[in-house]
C-alpha positions, 0 to 999 in steps of 0.5 A, a space after each residue: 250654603 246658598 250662594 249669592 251672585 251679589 251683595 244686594 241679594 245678600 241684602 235682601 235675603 238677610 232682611 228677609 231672615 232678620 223679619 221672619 225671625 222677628 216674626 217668630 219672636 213675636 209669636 212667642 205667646 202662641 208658642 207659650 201657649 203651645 207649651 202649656 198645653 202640651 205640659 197639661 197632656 203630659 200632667 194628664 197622662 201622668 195622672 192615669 198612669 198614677 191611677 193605671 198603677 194603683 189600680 194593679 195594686 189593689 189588685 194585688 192586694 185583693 188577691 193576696 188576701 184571698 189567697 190568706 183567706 182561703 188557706 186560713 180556710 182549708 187549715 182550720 176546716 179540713 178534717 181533723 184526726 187526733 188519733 196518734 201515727 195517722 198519717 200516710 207512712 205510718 199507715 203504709 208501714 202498717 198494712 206491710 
């Protein structure tokens, strides 16, 4: 804490204290306006990041569909064999 040899130095710096705080106080609809804008950069980056997120989404989506597609696709297109015991055992089973 600053030290003060007398009180009329005590006096000064106390008013000078007491008017910047004023001054400050005055200054109030600078720091409002400070405030919004930086309250509307927040809102900004929260709407990319909402956007940033759908978009990992759809992706998702995207892919999982493909994915059920391509399986639909190799289970009905693959060849198909009706004849009973034609699978890989029962053919090893065989040729012993």
């Amino acid at each position: 804490m600053r030290e003060f040899k007398t009180k009329a130095e005590y006096e000064k710096w106390k008013e000078q204290k007491t008017e910047e705080a004023r001054k400050l106080k005055n200054n109030a609809p600078a720091q409002m306006e400070k405030s919004e804008q930086q309250s509307e950069i927040k809102s900004i980056d929260s709407t990319s990041a909402n956007a940033s997120g759908k978009n990992i989404r759809n992706k998702i989506a995207l892919i999982v569909l493909l994915a059920a597609v391509g399986l639909v696709i190799f289970f009905f297109a693959a060849p198909k064999n009706y004849k009973a015991g034609n699978d890989i055992i029962t053919q090893k089973e065989e040729s012993l």
